[in-house]
Residue, then its C-alpha position, 0 to 999 in steps of 0.5 A: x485681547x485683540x485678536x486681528x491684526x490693525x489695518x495699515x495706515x496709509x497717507x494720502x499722499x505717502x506713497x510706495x514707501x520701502x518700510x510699507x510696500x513689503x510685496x513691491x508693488x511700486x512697478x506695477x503701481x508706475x506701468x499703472x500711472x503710464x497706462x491712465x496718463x495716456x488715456x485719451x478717452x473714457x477707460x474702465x480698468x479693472x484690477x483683479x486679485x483674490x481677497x486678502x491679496x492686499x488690493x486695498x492696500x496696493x490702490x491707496x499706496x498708489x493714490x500717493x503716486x498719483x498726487x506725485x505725478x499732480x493726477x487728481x484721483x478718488x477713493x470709493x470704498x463701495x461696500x461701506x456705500x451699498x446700503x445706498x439704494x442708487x448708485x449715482x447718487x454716491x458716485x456723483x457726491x464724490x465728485x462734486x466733493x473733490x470740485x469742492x474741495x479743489x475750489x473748482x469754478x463755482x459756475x461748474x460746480x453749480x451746472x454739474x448740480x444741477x444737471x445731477x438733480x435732473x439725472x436723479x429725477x429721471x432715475x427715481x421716476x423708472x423706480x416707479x414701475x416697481x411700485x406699480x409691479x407691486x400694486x398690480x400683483x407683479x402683471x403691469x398690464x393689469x391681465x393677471x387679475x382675469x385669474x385672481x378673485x380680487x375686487x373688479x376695481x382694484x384691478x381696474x385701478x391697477x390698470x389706470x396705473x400702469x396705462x399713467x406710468x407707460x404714458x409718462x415714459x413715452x412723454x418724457x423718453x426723449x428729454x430724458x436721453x437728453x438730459x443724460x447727454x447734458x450731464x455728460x457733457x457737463x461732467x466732462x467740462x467740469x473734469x477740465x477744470x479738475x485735471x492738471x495739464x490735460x491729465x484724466x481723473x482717477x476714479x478708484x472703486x474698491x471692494x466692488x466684489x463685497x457689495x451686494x450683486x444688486x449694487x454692484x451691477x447697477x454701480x456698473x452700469x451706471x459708471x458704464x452709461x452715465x459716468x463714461x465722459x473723455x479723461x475719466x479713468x475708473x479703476x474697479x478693484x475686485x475678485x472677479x471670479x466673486x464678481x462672476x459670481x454676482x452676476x450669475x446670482x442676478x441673471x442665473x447660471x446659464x449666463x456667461x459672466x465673464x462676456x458680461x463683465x467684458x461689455x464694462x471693462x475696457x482693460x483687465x490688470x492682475x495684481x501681481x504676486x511672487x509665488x516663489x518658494x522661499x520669498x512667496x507673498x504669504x511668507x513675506x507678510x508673516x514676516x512682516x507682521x510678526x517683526x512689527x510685533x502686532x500679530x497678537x496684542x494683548x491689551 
């Protein structure tokens, strides 16, 4: 017996078809496509709606409306990818799949490689201070052992650690500035060869919201300090009041969130809905659902 209702099937490039854009969103989805075609520089739109609103639905119908309108565009569903410890390495596998897939000149598609392996070692080398947290009991300045009955060794080897990694971060914090600065640079020259007639690259991340807090702020930040490169508009499709939620989780609940998220985002988009009383969303989809005869299968 099943008991849920099957998702449904949207193809990549079908668009807003009138059987299956019940609540039509094809408008909205057209203001959308206006607003990313006359984006110059790098944009973070985030597109707000409560769960169970049809989010996931609306992007993936307008993906098609975007392969209409020849705009290159990626879909990342970041909850099915939050097991990854570090977001960038997702985010930049996406890209290099579609130059990929596009048949993007390989001398780029080889540069942006190269370039994200360096980015990568720069990234897991900051991950080092956790492993040197954990050996010195959480003092990385080895002081805390003065309170400790540990062996006098074991804290000076502690000591030697943190003293080692502080010495490679002040070594190498320059070229490591730089070589963010490269990626950038060779990530836009690879979006060029990427984008049709000077149209940006449509970067849709969905169920942000779902993601575990860590995840989620740190797919932030990275979209935020190494993604953001002229012609490259991200879409972030959440519950920003969840998303708030995840932020007080992290940073405790005397933050204000949404200030927060505004230090991310460029442009906020609700999805819209029709709340009338006689043809509001909910009565619509029931409608819909039952009339395909697949509110309940019994098998």
């Amino acid at each position: 017996m099943r008991l849920t209702i099957p998702p449904l099937e949207i193809e990549e490039n079908e668009g807003f078809s009138e059987k299956k854009d019940i609540f039509q969103r094809k408008s909205f989805g057209e203001a959308l496509t206006k607003l990313v075609l006359s984006v110059e520089d790098e944009m973070v739109i985030c597109l707000d709606a409560q769960w169970g609103e049809g989010k996931t639905t609306f992007v993936k119908m307008w993906r098609g409306l975007l392969t209409q309108n020849q705009i290159k565009s990626i879909y990342f569903d970041s909850f099915k990818n939050d097991f990854m410890g570090e977001p960038f390495t997702a985010l930049t596998a996406e890209i290099y799949n579609l130059a990929l897939d596009v048949s993007a000149p390989e001398e780029k598609v080889e540069e942006y490689k190269k370039k994200a392996i360096q980015i990568g070692k720069v990234l897991l080398k900051s991950s080092v201070k956790i492993g040197i947290k954990t050996l010195t009991l959480g003092a990385l300045d080895g002081t805390e052992f003065n309170n400790l009955e540990v062996d006098k060794d074991i804290a000076e080897e502690a000591s030697k650690a943190t003293e080692q990694y502080i010495s490679s971060v002040l070594d190498s914090y320059k070229k490591d500035k730089n070589n963010v600065v490269s990626f950038q640079n060779t990530l836009a020259a690879l979006t060029k060869t990427l984008s049709q007639d000077g149209k940006p690259l449509v970067f849709i991340v969905d169920e942000l919201d779902r993601c575990r807090p860590t995840f989620a702020l740190e797919l932030l930040e990275k979209i935020k300090h190494i993604f953001s490169v002229p012609k490259i508009v991200f879409i972030l499709v959440m519950n920003r009041t969840q998303m708030e939620e995840s932020v007080k989780s992290q940073y405790g609940m005397g933050i204000d969130a949404t200030e927060y998220l505004q230090k991310f985002i460029n442009i906020w988009c609700t999805l819209p809905k029709n709340e009338s009383a006689d043809t509001n969303d909910v009565k619509t989809y029931i409608r819909s659902v039952v009339s395909q005869r697949c509110f309940l299968n019994v098998l």
